[in-house]
Phi, psi and omega in degrees: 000124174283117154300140171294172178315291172316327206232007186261317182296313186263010161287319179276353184231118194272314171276023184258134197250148170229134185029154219311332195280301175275046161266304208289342214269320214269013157287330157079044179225188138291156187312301202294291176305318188283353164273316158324298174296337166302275183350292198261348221193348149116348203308110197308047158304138179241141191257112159226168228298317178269333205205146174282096179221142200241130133306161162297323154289333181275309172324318174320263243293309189295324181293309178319289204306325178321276176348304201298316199291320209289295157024274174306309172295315191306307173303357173253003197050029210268117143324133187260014171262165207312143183102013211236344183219229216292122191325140189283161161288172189200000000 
């Protein structure tokens, strides 16, 4: 059986997480919830046609930025809750 590109690559790179269930696991959320944060929050996923796959830096990077928005909106005094800022994707 040939492996595909995408999961033969991200098999070889240890800081690579492939597809939603180890993204929720190494986040400690759910599948679900980790879908969400795609969804509502930006969360950098990259999408092919079989598979999801996240670095470990960008989870850094993304939470740091998370962090800065909540940060920012409380001082303009603006809720950091889901619905409040940034448009969802579609």
């Amino acid at each position: 059986m040939m492996l595909e590109p995408v999961y033969a690559f991200a098999r070889a790179h240890p800081d690579l997480l492939l597809g939603w269930k180890e993204i929720a696991t190494a986040l400690g959320h759910s599948e679900r919830t980790v879908r969400r944060w795609w969804d509502d929050y930006g969360l950098p996923v990259r999408r092919f046609p079989r598979y999801v796959v996240l670095s470990r830096q960008h989870i850094d990077r993304w939470i740091l930025g998370m962090d800065d928005l909540q940060r920012r909106l409380t001082a303009d005094g603006i809720s950091g809750r889901r619905g409040s800022g940034r448009p969802r994707r579609k």
